[in-house]
Structures are given as C-alpha cells and as structure tokens.
C-alpha positions as CSV (number, residue, x, y, z in Angstrom):
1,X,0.1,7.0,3.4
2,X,2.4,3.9,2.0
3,X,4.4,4.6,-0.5
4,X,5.0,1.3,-2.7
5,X,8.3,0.9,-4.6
6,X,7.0,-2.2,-6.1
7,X,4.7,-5.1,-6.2
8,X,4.3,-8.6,-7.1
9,X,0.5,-10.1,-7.3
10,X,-0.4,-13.9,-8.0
11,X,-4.0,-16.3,-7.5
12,X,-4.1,-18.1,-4.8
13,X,-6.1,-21.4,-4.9
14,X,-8.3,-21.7,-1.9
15,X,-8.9,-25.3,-1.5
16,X,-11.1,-25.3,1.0
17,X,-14.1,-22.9,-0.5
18,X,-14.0,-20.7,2.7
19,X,-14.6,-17.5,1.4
20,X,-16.2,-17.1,-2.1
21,X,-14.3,-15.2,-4.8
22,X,-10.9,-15.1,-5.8
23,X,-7.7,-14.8,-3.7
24,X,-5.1,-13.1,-4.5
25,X,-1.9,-12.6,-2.6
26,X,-0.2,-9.0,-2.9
27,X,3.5,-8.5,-2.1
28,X,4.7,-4.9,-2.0
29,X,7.9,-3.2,-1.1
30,X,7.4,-0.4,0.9
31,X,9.3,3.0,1.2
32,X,9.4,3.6,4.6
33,X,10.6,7.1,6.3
34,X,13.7,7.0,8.4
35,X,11.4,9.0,11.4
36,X,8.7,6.0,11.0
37,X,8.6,3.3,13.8
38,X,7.8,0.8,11.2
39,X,11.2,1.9,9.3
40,X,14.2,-0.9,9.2
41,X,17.3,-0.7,7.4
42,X,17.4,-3.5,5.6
43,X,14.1,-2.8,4.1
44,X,10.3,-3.4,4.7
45,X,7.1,-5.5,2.9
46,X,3.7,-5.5,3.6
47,X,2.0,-9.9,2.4
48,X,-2.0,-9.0,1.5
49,X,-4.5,-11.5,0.9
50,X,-6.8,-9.7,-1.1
51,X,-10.2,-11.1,-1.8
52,X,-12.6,-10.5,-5.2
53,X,-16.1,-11.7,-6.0
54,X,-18.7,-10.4,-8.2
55,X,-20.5,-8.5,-4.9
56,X,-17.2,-7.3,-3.0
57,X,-13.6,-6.5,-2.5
58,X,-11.8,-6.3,0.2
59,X,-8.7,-7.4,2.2
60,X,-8.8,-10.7,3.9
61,X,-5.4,-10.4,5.9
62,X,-2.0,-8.2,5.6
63,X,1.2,-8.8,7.4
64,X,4.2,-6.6,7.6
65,X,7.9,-8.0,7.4
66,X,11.3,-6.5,7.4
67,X,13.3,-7.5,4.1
68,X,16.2,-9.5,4.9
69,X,15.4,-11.5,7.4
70,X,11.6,-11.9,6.3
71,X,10.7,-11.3,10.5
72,X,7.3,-10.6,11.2
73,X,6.4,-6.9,12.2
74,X,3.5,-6.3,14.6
75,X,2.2,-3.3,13.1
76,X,-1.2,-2.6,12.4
77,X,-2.1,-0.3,9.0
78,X,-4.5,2.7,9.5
79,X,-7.3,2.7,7.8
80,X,-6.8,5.3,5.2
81,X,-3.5,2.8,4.5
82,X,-5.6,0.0,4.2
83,X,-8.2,1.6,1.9
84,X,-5.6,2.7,-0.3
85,X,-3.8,-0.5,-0.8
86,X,-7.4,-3.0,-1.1
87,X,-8.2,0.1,-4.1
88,X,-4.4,-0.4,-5.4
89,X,-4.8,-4.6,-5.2
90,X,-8.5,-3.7,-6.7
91,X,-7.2,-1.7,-10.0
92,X,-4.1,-4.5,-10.1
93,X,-5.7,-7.8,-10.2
94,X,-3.3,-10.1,-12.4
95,X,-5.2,-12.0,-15.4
C-alpha cells in the first residue's frame, strides 16, 4: 500500500473534449520504505490524472518521480495501489 504524506489536487481544463467529465490532476508525496525499489533519497511523488463524470471515476494516467530532480520513474502501481489512490482522489475532489 502507498502511504501519502501529502497531497495537492487542482482542475484541469481539457480543451479538447476527449474524455467527458472532469479532470483533475493529483500530486502526492509519497513515503516510501528504505527496502522498496521505488525508494530514493531525495524523496518520491506519484502525478495522477484523475477523471470524474456523473457515470464513472477512474484514473486516466499516473507517473512516478523522484523529488529533487523531478526524474521520471518507470514504475508501474499494483492494482490494489491504484484502487486506493482513484478512491482517495474520489473522496478529495477540490471544489
């Protein structure tokens, strides 16, 4: 399971209509486990683009990125992860 230290959550305007719904884009700061391949010193945080409409939720697309030197991290989240952080981005939707 992640373990967020924090977040930070804003709209995203989707000018091209693509998907219906709302975008959102989800920043959180992850605590990561020393013994954890995906751990780094200088910190880790996980980008989702979270999407909501009236019929679904879900997320669109996450990276991961080590703190510092904002480098991208290919890791891929397991699916309990994922299902835990599109219900966390679900409850968290900014106004």
């Amino acid at each position: 399971m992640l373990t967020i230290k924090e977040y930070t959550a804003e709209f995203v305007k989707d000018p091209f209509g693509i998907l219906p719904g709302k975008r959102y884009e989800f920043v959180f700061d992850l605590d990561v486990p020393e013994d954890d391949e995906l751990f780094r010193e200088s910190g880790v945080y996980v980008r989702v683009i979270f999407l909501s409409d009236e019929d679904q939720s879900r997320i669109v697309k996450y990276d991961f990125f080590e703190r510092t030197s904002d480098l991208y991290l290919d890791f891929d989240m397991e699916p309990e992860e994922e299902e835990q952080l599109a219900e966390f981005c679900k409850n968290n939707i900014p106004e």
